[in-house]
C-alpha angles and dihedrals in degrees: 000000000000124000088255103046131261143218110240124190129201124189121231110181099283099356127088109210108211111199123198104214117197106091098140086067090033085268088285106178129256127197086256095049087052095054095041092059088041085056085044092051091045086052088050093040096047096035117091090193096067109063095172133028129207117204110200138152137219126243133018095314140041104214139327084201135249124004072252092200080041085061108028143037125013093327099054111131119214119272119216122185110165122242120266091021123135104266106233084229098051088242109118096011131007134201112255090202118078121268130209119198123199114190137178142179118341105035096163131162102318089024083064093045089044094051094040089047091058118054121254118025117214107193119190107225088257098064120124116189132189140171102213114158094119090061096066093046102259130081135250100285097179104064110281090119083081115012091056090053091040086054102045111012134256103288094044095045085054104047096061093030095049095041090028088216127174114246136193116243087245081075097033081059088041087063106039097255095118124021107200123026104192119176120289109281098029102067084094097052094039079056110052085037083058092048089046094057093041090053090055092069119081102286088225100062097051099057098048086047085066091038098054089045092054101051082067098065110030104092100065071043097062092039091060097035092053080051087063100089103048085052097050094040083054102045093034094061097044130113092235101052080058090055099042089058102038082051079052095049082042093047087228144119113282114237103210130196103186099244 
């Protein structure tokens, strides 16, 4: 493993395991590790060999989130995702072949976008999400503004994005945002077993399944996703997303003034 992380894949007859790799840092995400799983997505997506795809991760947690100082401010690395390639959040691109997700433990800001970007969730009973961008001063940036509402309705969606609270995955299950909660330690083999069983049915059909489905909900989609960019350009540049990360870097509490 490299000192930043890294996104491993294994190949299991038809399904691509895609391994998030970063478990001494609670697989917090780098510039490198998001390009490696959009180059991942786009193998899954391009490969006719591969009909499902399981997104894990190693260790007791599946992300805390970004590298947030490897992102933003003066120390941000460049991000290069090619062009044409699958966007791990399904914005600009999304994968046309079926996607599991197995989480654990830490499932916090990005880890929610990642799981709600793919298709079925599979949380192991130790799982603690939270939405908490606000917290830091900026604003979901990967799609949770409307797949979490898509996912669990208006009131519900509102409630844990607007207190960016931390929730169980009994109430992550509640809401639709994970389908199946399994004990700690199981949530990868009830996922490849899901896949398995996915892969057996005409691959056809299930791609056009999710293509079908999609095509009902992407046009509020491609309205709030074209709003992204108005609402990074104005969080980004606040005083107060410079605030939220620098009380990050200084593991303390943000004092925000709202501008």
């Amino acid at each position: 493993m490299t000192s930043g992380g890294q996104i491993r894949t294994e190949v299991h007859d038809h399904v691509l395991k895609i391994i998030i790799d970063n478990a001494a840092k609670k697989n917090a995400f780098t510039p490198a590790m998001m390009e490696q799983l959009s180059d991942a997505l786009t193998e899954l997506h391009d490969n006719e060999t591969y009909r499902v795809g399981v997104i894990c991760a190693e260790g007791k947690d599946f992300t805390a989130g970004l590298d947030m100082p490897k992102f933003f401010g003066p120390t941000a690395e460049k991000r290069n995702i090619k062009e044409g390639n699958v966007d791990p959040f399904g914005l600009a691109k999304r994968c046309r072949k079926p996607i599991v997700t197995a989480v654990q433990g830490i499932v916090f800001t990005i880890g929610i976008e990642l799981m709600l970007a793919g298709d079925i969730v599979v949380a192991a009973a130790d799982a603690r999400f939270c939405q908490m961008e606000a917290k830091r001063g900026i604003a979901p940036l990967g799609g949770a503004h409307f797949r979490f509402l898509s996912r669990a309705g208006w009131g519900d969606a509102m409630y844990h994005l607007l207190l960016c609270d931390e929730f169980s995955a009994e109430r992550a299950h509640a809401i639709g945002l994970v389908q199946e909660v399994v004990p700690p330690g199981e949530q990868i083999e009830r996922s490849m077993a899901l896949a398995a069983m996915i892969a057996r049915n005409a691959p056809l059909g299930i791609q056009v399944t999710k293509e079908a489905a999609a095509k009902y909900i992407e046009g509020g989609e491609a309205a709030a996703i074209a709003y992204i960019p108005e609402i990074r350009d104005r969080v980004l540049g606040s005083a107060d997303a410079k605030e939220g990360i620098q009380s990050f870097i200084e593991r303390r509490a943000a004092v925000f003034q709202g501008r």
